[in-house]
N, C-alpha and C positions, 0 to 999 in steps of 0.2 A: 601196659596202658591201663587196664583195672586197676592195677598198686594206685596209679599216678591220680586217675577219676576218684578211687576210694578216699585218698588223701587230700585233695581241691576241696569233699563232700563236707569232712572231717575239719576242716580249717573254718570253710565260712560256718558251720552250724558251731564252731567253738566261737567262733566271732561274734555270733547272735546270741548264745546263751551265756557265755563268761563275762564276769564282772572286768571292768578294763586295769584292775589290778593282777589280775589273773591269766587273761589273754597271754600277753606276750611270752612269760615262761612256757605256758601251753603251746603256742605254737613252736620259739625255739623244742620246745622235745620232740613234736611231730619234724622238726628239720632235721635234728640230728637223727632221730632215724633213718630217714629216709635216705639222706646223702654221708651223716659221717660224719663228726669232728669233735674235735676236745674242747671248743674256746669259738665264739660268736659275737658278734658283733654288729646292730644294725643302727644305719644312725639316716636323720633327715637333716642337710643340709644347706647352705647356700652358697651354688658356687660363685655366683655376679662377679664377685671382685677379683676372681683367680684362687683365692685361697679357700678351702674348705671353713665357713662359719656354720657350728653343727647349733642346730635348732630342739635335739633331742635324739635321745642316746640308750637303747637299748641293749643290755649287756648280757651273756650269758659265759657263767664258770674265768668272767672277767673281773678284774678288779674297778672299782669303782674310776681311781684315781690312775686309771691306765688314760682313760680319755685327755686328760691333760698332758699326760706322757706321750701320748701321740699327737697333738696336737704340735708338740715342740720340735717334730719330726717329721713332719707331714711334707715338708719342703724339699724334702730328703727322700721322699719314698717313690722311687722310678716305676712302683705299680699304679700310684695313682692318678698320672697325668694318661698311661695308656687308658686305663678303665674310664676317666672321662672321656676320651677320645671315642669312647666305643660304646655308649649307652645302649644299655640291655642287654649286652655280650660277656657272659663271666669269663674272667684270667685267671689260669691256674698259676700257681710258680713257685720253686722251691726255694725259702731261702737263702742257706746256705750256697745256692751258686750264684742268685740276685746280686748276695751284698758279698761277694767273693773279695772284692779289691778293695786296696787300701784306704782309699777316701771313702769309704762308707761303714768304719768303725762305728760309729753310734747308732748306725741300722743293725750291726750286728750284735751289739749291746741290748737293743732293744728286743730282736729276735731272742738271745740268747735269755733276758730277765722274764717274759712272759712267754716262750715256751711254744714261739709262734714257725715254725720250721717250716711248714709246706700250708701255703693261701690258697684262698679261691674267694676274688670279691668281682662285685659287680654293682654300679649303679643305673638307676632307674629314674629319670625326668618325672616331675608330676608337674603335667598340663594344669591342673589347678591353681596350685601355689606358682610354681614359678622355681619351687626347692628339687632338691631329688632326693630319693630313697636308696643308702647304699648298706648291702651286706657283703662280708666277710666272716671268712668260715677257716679255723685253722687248724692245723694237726701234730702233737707235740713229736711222735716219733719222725725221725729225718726222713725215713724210707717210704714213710704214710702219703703218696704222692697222691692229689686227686688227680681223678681220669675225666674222659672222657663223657663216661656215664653222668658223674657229677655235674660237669658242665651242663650239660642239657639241661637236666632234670633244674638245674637253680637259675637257666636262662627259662625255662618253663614256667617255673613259680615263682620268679621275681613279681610278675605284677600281680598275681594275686597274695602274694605278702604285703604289697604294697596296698591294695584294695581291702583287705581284710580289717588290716590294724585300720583303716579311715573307718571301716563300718562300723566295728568296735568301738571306736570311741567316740562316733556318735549315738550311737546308742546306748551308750554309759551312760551323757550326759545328765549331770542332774538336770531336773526341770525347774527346780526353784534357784539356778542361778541371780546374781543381781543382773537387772538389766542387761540387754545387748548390748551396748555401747561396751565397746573396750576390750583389747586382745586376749584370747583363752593361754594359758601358760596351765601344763596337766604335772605334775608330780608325783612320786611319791612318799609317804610319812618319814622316809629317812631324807626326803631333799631330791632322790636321784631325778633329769627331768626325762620325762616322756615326750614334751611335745610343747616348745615355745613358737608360736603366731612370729611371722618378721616383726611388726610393731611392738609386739612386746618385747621382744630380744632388744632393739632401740635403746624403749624404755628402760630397760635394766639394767645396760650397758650405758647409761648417762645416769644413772643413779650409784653403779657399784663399776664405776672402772675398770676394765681389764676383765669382768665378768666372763665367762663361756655358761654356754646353757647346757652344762652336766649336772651339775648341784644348784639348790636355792642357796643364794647367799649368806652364811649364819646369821646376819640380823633379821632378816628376813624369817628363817625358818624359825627361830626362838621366838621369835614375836609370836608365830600362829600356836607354837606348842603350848601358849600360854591359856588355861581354861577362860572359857566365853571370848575369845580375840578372833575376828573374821575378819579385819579390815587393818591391814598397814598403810600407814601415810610417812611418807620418804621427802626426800628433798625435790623430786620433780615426779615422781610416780603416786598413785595410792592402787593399792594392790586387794579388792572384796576375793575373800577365800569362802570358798562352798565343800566342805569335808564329804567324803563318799567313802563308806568303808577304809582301806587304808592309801588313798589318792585322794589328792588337794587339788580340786578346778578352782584354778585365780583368774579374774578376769581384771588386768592392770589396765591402767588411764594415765595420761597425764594427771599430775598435781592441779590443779585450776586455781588462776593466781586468784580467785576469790578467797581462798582460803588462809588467804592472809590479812582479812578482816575481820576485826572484833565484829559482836553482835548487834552494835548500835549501826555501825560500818557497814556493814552490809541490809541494815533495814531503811537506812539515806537511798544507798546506792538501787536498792530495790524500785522505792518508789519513784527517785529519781529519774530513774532509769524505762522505768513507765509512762513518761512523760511528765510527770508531776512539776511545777514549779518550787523552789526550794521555799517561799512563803508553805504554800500548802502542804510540802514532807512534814515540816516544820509544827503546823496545827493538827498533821495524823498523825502524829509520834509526840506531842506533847512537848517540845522541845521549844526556843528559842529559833530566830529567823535566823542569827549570829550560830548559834549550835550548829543548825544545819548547816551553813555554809562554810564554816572551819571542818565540820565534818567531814561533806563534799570532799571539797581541798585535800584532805588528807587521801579520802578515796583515790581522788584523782594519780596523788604522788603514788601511791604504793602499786595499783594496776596499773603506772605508764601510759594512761591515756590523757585526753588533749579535748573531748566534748562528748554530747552527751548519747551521739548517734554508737559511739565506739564502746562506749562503757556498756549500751543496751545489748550491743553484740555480746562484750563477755559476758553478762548475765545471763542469757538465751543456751552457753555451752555448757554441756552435763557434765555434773559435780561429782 
């Protein structure tokens, strides 16, 4: 019970003083000590629709591009519907006798390419989000069976792994983010993600189809790797990026169909949209009564609106 106290001490003061590029490695090695394994894996999910959509993917002595490999298998893996069934209960299980029978050749392809012989996962609901936090912990020799022991001790620390990365990386947070408005999505400088918000997985997922939240998408990441580029604008997202050592906080928005007004276009729709009568846009902007009002018109066509109570509202939502 000291081992166990010493180790709870050692995670949260790693949580409080490690930069949130750094954390997670830290803790996965405080895990494998403590319990044992070759290959790790924690990811935060959502389960709502039945199928695991992972929000963010923490990997250790894994390959990056295993996340997608699992993914295409996930439908197929008979430990995961128990371990949902059983929140905060770890399942041990070896695979080699799991995927023994014929119909589950590509489980045993999978087991056999990543070296995954004997599991131990377990996931964990967060009351906050509405996601869960699941780890997995696996052992490359066949005979390397976790016990008993193990079980505890990761049914014991699940919520404070769970607790720890949330402290972490709020107190990572830069403080000179843009604005609140708009979901946090955390990365890092090779792309891999830490931690996509559900509204921003959305957005990203109606800008980059077929998207999962393991990697930034390459238009995406090129763009930021480019000197002085903080801000991506997409076809339905814009994306403000805040650099911290080697982790990228984006805080994504919708696109706002404003931004599909020239500058004349948007200084109509401004005062307009203020109440102004289109004579008087007209006399603040030096323009023509005819100017303004073909202007207008155009406003109108391009944000799909129909008067001028509707146009005040899109003007009023953050850009």
């Amino acid at each position: 019970m000291d081992d166990y106290n010493t180790l709870l001490l050692d995670i949260y003061h790693a949580a409080r003083t490690l930069p949130a590029d750094e954390f997670p490695a830290v803790l996965m090695a405080m895990l494998r000590v403590a319990v044992g394994f070759d290959f790790a894996r924690m990811l935060r999910a959502d389960i709502s629709s039945g199928a695991v959509v992972v929000h963010g993917c923490i990997m250790d002595n894994i390959p990056t591009d295993n996340a997608l490999d699992w993914e295409t298998i996930q439908r197929q893996d008979v430990v995961l519907p128990h371990v949902l069934a059983h929140p905060g209960k770890p399942v041990s299980f070896h695979c080699g006798t799991l995927f023994a029978a014929p119909p589950h050749a590509i489980m045993r392809d999978y087991v056999q390419r990543y070296e995954h012989r004997n599991g131990l996962a377990v996931m964990l609901p967060d009351a906050e989000t509405g996601l869960v936090d699941g780890l997995s912990l696996y052992r490359a020799h066949d005979a390397a069976h976790f016990g008993l022991r193990q079980k505890q001790l990761v049914q014991w620390l699940m919520p404070h792994l769970q607790e720890a990365l949330k402290l972490n990386r709020q107190l990572a947070m830069p403080t000179d983010l843009p604005p609140a408005h708009g979901a946090l999505l955390i990365a890092e400088a090779n792309g891999a993600i830490q931690h996509c918000a559900a509204s921003a997985l959305a957005l990203m997922v109606a800008e980059w189809p077929g998207w999962h939240a393991v990697r930034l998408p390459t238009a995406l990441l090129e763009a930021l790797r480019r000197t002085g580029v903080d801000r991506y604008t997409g076809k339905h997202l814009v994306a403000h990026c805040q650099r911290y050592r080697t982790l990228l906080f984006l805080r994504v928005t919708a696109r706002s169909p404003l931004m599909q007004l020239s500058r004349r276009e948007l200084q109509v729709a401004g005062l307009y949209g203020q109440g102004m009568r289109a004579k008087a846009v007209a006399k603040a902007l030096n323009i023509t009564p005819a100017t303004a009002r073909n202007t207008l018109q155009r406003v109108y066509l391009k944000l799909d609106v129909h008067d001028k109570a509707a146009l005040a509202v899109l003007l009023r939502q953050p850009q």
